[in-house]
MARGU-616567 format. One record per residue: residue in three letters; residue number from 0; z negated, y negated, x negated of N, C-alpha, C in turn. Coordinates in Angstrom, 1 decimal. Atoms other than C-alpha are relative to their C-alpha. Layout:
REM residues N
[atom "ala",NUM,[Z,Y,X],[Z,Y,X],[Z,Y,X]]
...
END
This chain:
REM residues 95
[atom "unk",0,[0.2,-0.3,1.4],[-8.6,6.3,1.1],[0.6,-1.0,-0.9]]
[atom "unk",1,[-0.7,1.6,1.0],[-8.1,3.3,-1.5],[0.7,0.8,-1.3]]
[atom "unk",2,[-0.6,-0.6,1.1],[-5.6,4.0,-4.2],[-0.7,-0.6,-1.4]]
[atom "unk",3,[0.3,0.4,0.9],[-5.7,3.1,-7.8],[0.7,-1.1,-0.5]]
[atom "unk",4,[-0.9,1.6,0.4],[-4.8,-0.9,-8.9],[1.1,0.1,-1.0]]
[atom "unk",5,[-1.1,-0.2,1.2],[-1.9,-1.1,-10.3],[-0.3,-1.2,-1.0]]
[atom "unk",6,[0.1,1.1,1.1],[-1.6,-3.5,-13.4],[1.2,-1.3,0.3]]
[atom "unk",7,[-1.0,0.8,-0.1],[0.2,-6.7,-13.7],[1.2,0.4,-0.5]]
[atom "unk",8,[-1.5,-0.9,0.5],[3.2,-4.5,-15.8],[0.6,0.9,1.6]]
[atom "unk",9,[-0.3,-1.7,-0.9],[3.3,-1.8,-12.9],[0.0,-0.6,1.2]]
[atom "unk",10,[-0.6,0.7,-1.3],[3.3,-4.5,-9.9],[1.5,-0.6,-0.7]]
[atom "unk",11,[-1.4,0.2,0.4],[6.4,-6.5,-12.0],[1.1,1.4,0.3]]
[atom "unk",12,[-1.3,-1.6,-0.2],[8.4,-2.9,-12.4],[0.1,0.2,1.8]]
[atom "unk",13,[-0.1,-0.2,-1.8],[7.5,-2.3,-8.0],[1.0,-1.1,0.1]]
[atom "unk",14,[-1.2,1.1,-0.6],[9.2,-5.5,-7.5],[1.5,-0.1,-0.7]]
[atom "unk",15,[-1.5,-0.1,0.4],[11.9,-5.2,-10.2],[1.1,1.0,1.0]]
[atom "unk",16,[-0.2,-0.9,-1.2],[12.6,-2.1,-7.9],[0.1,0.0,1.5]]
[atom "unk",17,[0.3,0.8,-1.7],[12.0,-3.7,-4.9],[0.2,-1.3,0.5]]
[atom "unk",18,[0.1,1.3,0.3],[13.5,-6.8,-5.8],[-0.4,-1.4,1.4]]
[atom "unk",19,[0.0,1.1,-1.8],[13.1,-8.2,-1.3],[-1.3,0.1,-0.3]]
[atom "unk",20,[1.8,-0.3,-0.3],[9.1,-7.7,-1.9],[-0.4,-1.2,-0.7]]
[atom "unk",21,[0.4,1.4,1.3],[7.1,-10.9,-3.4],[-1.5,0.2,-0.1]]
[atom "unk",22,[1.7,-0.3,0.2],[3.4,-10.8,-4.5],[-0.1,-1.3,0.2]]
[atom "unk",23,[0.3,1.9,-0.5],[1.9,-13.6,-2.7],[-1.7,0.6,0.6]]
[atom "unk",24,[1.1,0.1,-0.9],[-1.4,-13.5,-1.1],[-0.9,1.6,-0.5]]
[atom "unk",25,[1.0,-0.9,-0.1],[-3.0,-10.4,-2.7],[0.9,1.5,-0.2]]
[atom "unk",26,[-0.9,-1.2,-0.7],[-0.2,-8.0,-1.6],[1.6,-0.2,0.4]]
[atom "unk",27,[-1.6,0.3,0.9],[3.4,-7.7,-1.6],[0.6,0.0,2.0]]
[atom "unk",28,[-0.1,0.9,-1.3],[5.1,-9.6,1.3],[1.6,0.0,0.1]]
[atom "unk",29,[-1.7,-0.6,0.1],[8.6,-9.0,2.9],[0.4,-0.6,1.5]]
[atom "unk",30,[-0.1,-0.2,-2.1],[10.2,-10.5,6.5],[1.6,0.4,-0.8]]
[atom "unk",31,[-1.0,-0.8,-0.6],[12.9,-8.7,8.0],[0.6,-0.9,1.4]]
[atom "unk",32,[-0.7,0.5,-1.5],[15.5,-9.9,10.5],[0.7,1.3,0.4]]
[atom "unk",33,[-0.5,-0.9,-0.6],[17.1,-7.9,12.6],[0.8,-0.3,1.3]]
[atom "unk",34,[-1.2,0.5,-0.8],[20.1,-8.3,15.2],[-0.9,-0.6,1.4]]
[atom "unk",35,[0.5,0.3,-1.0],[17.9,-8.4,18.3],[-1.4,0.7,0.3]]
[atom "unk",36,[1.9,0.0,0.1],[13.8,-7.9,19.5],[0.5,1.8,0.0]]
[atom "unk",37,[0.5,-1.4,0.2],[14.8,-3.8,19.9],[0.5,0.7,-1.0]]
[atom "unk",38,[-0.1,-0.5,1.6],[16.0,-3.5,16.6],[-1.3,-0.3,-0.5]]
[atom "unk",39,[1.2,0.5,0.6],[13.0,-5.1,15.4],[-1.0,1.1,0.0]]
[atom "unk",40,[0.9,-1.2,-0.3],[10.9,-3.3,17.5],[-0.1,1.4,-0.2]]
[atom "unk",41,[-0.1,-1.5,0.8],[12.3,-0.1,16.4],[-0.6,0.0,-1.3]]
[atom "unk",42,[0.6,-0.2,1.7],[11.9,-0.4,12.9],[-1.8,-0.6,0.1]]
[atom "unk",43,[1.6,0.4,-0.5],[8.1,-1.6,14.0],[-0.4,1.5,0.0]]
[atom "unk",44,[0.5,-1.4,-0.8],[7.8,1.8,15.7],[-0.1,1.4,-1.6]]
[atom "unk",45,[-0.4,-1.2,1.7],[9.3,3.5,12.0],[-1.0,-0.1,-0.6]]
[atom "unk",46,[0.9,-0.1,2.0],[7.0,2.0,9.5],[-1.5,0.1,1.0]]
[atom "unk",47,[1.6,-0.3,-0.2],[3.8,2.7,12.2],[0.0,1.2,-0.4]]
[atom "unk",48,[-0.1,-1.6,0.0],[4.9,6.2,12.1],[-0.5,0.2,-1.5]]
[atom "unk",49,[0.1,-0.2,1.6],[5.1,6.2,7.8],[-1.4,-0.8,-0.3]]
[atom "unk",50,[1.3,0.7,0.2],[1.9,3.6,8.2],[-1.0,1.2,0.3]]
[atom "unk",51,[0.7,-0.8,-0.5],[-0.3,6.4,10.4],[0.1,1.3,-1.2]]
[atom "unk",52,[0.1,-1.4,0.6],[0.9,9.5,8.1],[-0.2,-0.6,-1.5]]
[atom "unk",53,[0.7,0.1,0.7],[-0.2,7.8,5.1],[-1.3,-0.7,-0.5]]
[atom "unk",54,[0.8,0.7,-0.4],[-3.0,6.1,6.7],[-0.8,-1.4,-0.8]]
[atom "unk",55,[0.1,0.9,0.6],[-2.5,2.8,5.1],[1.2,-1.1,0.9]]
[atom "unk",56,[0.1,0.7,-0.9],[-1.7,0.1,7.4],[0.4,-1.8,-0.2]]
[atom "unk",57,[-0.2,0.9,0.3],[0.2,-3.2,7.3],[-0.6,-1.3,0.6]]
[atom "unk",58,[0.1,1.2,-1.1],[-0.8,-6.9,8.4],[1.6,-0.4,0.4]]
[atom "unk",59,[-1.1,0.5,-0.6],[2.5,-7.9,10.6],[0.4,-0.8,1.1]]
[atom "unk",60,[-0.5,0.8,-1.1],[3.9,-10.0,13.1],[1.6,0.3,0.0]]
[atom "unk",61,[-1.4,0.2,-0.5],[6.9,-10.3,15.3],[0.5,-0.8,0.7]]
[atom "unk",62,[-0.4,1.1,-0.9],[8.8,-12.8,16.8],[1.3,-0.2,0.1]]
[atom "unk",63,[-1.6,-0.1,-0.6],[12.1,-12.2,18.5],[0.6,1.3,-1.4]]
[atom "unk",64,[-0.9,-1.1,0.7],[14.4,-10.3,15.5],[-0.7,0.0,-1.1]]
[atom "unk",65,[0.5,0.4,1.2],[12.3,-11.2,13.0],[-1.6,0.8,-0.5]]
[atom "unk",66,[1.1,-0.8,0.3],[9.4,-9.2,11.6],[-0.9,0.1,-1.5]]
[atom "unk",67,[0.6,0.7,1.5],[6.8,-10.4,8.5],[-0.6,1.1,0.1]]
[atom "unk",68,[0.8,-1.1,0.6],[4.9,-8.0,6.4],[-0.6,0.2,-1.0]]
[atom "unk",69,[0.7,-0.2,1.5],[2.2,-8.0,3.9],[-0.6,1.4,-0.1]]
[atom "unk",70,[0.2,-1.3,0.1],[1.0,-4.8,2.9],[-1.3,-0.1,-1.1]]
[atom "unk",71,[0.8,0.0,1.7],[-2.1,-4.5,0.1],[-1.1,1.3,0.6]]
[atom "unk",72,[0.8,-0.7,0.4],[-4.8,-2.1,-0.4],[-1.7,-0.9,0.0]]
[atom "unk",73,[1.6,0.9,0.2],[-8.3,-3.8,1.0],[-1.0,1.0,-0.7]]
[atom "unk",74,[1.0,-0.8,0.7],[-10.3,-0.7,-0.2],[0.1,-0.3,-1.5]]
[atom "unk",75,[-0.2,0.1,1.2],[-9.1,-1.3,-3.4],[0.1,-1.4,-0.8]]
[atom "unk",76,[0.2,1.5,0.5],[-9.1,-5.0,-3.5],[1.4,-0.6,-0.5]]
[atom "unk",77,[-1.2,0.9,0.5],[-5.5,-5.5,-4.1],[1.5,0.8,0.4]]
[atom "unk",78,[-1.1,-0.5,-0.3],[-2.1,-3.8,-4.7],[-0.1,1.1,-0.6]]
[atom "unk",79,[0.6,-1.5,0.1],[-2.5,0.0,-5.1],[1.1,0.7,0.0]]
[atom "unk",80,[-0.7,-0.9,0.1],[-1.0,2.8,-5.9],[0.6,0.7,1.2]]
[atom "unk",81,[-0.6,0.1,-1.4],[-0.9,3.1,-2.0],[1.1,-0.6,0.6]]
[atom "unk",82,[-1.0,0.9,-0.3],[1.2,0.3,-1.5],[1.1,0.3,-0.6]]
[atom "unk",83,[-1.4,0.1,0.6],[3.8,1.7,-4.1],[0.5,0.5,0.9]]
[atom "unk",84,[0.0,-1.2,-0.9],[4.0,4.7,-1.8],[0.6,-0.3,1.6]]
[atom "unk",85,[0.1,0.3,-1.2],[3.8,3.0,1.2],[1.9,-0.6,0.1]]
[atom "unk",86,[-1.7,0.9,0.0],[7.2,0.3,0.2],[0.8,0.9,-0.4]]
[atom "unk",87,[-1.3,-0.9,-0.1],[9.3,3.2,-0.9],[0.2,0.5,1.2]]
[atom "unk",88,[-0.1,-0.6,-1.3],[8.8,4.8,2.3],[0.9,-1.0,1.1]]
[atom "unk",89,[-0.3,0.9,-0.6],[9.6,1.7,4.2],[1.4,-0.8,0.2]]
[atom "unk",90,[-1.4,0.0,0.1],[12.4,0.8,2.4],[1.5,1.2,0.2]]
[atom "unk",91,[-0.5,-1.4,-0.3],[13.8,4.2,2.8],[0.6,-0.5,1.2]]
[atom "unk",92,[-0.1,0.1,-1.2],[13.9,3.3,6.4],[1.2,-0.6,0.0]]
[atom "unk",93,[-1.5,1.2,0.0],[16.8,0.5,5.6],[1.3,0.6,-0.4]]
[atom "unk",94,[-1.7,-0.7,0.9],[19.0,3.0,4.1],[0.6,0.5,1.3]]
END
């Protein structure tokens, strides 16, 4: 289900909020390190879990501790009200 585009005001405020997140490519982009590949891969395993239950779904890669992450809204053609949704979730995770 595609959310609703945020505005250029209402992506700035997500990232003021989110200051680790960058708008690059469409969609809001974030790597992560982590001590070693099963830290990684845990937190991999977390945000599929928060990806699947609000069925919105990242592009990512991993490589050793390290883990990239763009996130956008293709139904919607951009950065969505999904995606706010999605990065608080995600970040939650770090707390």
């Amino acid at each position: 289900m595609s959310g609703t585009l945020l505005t250029e005001d209402e992506i700035a405020e997500l990232l003021e909020a989110h200051p680790e997140w960058t708008n690059e490519d469409g969609g809001l982009r974030r790597s992560f390190e982590f001590s070693d590949f099963t830290a990684a891969f845990g937190f991999m395993t977390k945000v599929a879990l928060v990806s699947e239950k609000l069925f919105h779904h990242p592009e990512w890669s991993n490589v050793y501790n390290q883990v990239d992450i763009l996130i956008t809204d293709h139904d919607a053609g951009g950065i969505s009200t999904n995606d706010r949704e999605w990065l608080a979730r995600v970040d939650r995770l770090l707390s």
